[in-house]
C-alpha positions in Angstrom: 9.6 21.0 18.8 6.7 21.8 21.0 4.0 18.9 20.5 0.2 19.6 20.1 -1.3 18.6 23.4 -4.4 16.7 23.9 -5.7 16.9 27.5 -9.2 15.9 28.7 -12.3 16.6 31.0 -13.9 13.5 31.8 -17.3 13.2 32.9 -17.2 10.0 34.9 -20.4 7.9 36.0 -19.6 4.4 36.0 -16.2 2.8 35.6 -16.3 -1.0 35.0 -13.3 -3.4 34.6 -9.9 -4.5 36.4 -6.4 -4.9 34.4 -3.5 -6.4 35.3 -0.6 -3.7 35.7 1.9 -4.5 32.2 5.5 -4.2 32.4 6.9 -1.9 30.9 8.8 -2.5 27.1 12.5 -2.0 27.5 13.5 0.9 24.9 15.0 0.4 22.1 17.8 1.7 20.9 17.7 4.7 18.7 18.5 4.2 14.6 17.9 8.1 13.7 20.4 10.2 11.8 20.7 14.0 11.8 18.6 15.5 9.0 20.5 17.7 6.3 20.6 21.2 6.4 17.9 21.7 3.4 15.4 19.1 5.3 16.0 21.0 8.2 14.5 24.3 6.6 11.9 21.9 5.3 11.3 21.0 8.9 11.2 24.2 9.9 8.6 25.5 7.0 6.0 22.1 7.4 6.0 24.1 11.4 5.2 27.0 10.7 2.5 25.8 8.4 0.9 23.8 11.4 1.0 26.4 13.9 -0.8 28.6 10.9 -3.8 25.9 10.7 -2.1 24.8 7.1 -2.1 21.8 7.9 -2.4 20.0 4.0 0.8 22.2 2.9 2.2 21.3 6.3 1.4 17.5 5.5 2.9 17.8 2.2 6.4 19.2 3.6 6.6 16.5 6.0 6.3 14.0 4.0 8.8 15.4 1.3 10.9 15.4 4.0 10.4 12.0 4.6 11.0 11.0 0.9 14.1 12.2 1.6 14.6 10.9 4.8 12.8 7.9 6.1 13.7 8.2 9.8 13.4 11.6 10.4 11.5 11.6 13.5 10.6 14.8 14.0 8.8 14.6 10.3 6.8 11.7 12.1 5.7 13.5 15.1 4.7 16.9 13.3 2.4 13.9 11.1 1.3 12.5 14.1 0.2 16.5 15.8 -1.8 16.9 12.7 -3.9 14.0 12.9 -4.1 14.7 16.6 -5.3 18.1 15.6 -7.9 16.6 13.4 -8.8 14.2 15.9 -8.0 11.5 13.6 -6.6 9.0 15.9 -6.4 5.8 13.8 -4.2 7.9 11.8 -1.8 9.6 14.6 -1.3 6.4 16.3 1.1 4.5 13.6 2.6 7.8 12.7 3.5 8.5 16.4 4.3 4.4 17.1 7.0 4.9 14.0 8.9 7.7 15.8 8.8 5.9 19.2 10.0 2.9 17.3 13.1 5.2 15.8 13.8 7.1 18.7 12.3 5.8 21.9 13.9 8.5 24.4 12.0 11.1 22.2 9.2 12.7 24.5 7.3 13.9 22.0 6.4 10.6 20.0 5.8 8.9 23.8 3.5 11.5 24.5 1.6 11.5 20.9 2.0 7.8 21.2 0.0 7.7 24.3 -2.8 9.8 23.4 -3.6 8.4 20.1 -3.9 5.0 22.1 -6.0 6.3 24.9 -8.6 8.4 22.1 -8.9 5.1 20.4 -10.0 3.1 23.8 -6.7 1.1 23.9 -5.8 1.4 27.4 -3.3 -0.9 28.0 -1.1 0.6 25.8 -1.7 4.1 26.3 -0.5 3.4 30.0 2.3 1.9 28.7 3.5 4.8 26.3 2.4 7.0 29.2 4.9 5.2 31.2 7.5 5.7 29.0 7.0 9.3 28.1 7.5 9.6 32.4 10.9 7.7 32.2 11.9 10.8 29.6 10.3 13.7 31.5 8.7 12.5 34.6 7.6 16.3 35.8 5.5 16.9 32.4 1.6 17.4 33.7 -0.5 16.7 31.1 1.2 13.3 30.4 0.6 13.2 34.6 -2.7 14.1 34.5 -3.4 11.7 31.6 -2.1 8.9 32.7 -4.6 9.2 35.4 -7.4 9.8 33.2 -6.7 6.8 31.6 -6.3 4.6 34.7 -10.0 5.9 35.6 -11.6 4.7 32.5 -10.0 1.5 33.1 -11.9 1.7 36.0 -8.9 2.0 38.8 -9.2 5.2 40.6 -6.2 3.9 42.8 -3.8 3.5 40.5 -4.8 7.2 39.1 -4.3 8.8 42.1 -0.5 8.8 42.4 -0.5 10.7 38.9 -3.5 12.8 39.4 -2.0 14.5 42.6 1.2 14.3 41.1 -0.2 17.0 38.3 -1.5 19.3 40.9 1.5 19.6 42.3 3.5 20.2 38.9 0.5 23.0 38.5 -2.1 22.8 40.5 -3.6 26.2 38.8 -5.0 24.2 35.9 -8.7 23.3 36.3 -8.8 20.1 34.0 -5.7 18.9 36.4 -7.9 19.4 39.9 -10.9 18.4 38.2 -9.2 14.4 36.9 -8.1 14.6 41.0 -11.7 15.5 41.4 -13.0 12.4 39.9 -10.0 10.4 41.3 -11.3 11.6 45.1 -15.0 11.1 44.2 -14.1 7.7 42.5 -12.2 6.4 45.4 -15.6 7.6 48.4 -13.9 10.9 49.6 -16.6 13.1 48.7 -14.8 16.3 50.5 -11.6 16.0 48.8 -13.2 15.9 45.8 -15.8 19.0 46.7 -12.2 20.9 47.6 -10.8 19.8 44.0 -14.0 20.6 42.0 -14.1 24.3 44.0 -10.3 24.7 43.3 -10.9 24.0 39.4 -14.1 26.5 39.4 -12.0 29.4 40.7 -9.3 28.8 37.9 -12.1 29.3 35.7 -13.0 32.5 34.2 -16.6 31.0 33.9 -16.8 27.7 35.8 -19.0 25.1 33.1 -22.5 24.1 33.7 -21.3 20.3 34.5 -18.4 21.4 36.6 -21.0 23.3 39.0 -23.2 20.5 38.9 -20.8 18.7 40.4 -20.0 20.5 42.9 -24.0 20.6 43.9 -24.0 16.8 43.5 -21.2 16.5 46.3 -22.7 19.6 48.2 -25.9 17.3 48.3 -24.2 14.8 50.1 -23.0 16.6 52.2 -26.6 17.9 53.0 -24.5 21.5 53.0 -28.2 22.5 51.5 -27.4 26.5 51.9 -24.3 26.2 49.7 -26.4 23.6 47.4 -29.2 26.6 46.4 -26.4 29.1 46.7 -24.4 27.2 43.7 -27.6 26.4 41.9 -28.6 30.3 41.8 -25.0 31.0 40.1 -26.0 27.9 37.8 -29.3 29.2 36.7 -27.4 32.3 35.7 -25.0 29.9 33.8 -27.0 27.5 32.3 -30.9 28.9 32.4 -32.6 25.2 31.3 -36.0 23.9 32.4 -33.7 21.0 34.2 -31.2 23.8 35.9 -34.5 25.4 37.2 -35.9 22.1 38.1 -32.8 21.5 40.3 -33.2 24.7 41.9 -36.6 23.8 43.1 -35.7 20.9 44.5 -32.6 22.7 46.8 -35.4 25.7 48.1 -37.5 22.6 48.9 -34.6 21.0 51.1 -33.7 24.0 52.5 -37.4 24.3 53.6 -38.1 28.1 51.2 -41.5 26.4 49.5 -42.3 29.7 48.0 -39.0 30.0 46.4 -39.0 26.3 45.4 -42.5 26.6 43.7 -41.6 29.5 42.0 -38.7 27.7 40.6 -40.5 24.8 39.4 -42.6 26.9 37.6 -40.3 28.6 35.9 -38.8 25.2 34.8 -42.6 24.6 33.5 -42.1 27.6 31.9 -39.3 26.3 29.9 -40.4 23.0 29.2 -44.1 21.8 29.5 -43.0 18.3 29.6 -40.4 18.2 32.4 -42.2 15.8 34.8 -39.9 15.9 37.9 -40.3 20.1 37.6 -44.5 18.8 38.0 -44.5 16.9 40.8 -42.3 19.9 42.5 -44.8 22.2 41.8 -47.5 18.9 43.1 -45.2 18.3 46.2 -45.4 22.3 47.1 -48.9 22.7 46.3 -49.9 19.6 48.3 -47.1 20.7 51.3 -49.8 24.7 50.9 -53.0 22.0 51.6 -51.8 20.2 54.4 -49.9 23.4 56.3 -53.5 25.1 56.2 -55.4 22.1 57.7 -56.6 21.1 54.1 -58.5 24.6 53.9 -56.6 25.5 50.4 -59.0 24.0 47.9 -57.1 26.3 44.8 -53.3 24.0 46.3 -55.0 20.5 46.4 -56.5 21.1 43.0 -53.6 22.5 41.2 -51.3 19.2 43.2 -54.4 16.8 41.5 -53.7 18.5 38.2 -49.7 18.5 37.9 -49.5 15.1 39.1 -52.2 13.9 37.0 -50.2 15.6 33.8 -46.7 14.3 35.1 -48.3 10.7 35.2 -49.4 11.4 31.7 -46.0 12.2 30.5 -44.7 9.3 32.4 -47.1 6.4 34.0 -44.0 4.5 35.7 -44.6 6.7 39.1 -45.4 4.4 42.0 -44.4 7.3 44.4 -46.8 9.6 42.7 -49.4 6.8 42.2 -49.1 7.0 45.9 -49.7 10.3 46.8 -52.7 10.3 44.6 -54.3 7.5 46.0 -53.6 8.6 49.8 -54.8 11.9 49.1 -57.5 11.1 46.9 -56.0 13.8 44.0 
């Protein structure tokens, strides 16, 4: 039986917290008997219902079953995929925990197990059902690569990195696999191992996401690699053609010293949205970078500067920067 499979792409900021590591539960031993020949067919009909998107009549056959046949474990599990389906963890997680409890060498309930527990925030456990699912099949890669996942939102980027590389190698062609190593690299200060991940999951993209590219830019950034920054940001705008992309896009021309190309960029996030602040002082910054260049002779650039900052400051007061530059420059 070929279980639904959950895997994720985190977005990780801030990981807070520290957990002790918890032993792993011994199994226990396994009290299922074969199914009958008629629940078998039963079995076999409730599955081809799910993999139709029936999923009530496939409910319905998998419980008969069950009436039948209280430790059929496979009837448990194809329960359990359902709910997963639905994203209905509360529900998948006893229906999984009863066929780990029945047969705790099945992979399929560990897995299923595990997931449930790590979509409802229970991390703990959810290593610990990983754990188990690895003692079964330890060359699986999602359960790898969600292990690790779960080990960074406990906030332990060291104890995900054994898994996390460990999923690459079982298939290193899978972007969410390189991008959990991404954020395992980034999480643990090795901002060009995780640039290398991130550009290894964008090419096993047909069409890298806005957030994935935005990470790469972040780390790019860092690097002050600012040629490759407004490079990625021009395939971004194309991407993801927001006020804030456009506003980004300003701020790498600026860095990489194009003020023409950065104003025009700030404008065009203007364009977009009126209200962007950051996009006005870009256009202030440029315009006030024209008046100083030509020896203060530009009265058209100091006026427009006095005007965006004065709006952006309107938008939002809490500027002290801007505040300066006003004051200094008497905008």
């Amino acid at each position: 039986m070929t279980i639904f499979r959950l895997t994720f792409l985190l977005c990780i900021t801030t990981l807070v917290g520290c957990h002790a590591v918890v032993p792993i539960a011994k199994p226990q031993a396994s009290v299922i008997e074969e199914v009958t020949e008629v629940e078998q067919v039963t079995m076999n009909a409730a599955e081809l219902a799910k993999e139709h998107g029936d999923y009530d009549e496939a409910m319905l056959m998998f419980r008969e079953v069950l009436n039948q046949n209280p430790v059929a474990v496979d009837a448990f599990v194809g329960i359990g995929d359902i709910y997963l389906i639905k994203k209905d963890w509360v529900k998948a997680e006893p229906a999984f925990a009863r066929a780990a409890k029945l047969d705790p060498r099945n992979f399929d309930a560990q897995y299923g197990h595990a997931v449930s527990l790590q979509m409802m925030k229970k991390f703990i456990d959810a290593v610990r059902a990983y754990h188990r699912a690895l003692t079964i099949n330890p060359d699986d890669m999602a359960t790898n690569m969600n292990i690790a996942t779960t080990y960074l939102q406990m906030g332990r980027p060291q104890s995900a990195l054994v898994f996390a590389e460990r999923s690459i190698t079982l298939e290193g062609e899978i972007a969410p696999a390189q991008i959990t190593l991404a954020a395992t690299y980034q999480l643990l200060q090795r901002p060009q191992d995780a640039l290398n991940a991130y550009i290894a999951a964008s090419e096993a993209m047909d069409e890298p996401s806005p957030q994935l590219m935005r990470n790469i830019i972040f780390l790019l950034t860092k690097e002050k690699r600012y040629q490759e920054v407004v490079n990625t940001t021009m395939q971004l705008v194309q991407l993801d053609p927001t006020s804030d992309t456009f506003e980004q896009l300003g701020w790498a021309e600026f860095r990489l010293g194009d003020y023409e190309a950065s104003l025009g960029a700030y404008r065009t996030a203007i364009d977009y949205d009126a209200n962007n602040w950051r996009a006005l002082n870009g256009v202030g910054v440029n315009e006030l970078n024209n008046w100083l260049l030509g020896d203060k002779a530009d009265l058209d650039s100091y006026q427009a500067a006095r005007t965006v900052f004065r709006r952006s400051l309107a938008i939002h007061p809490d500027q002290p920067k801007v505040i300066t530059l006003i004051l200094r420059y008497g905008l």
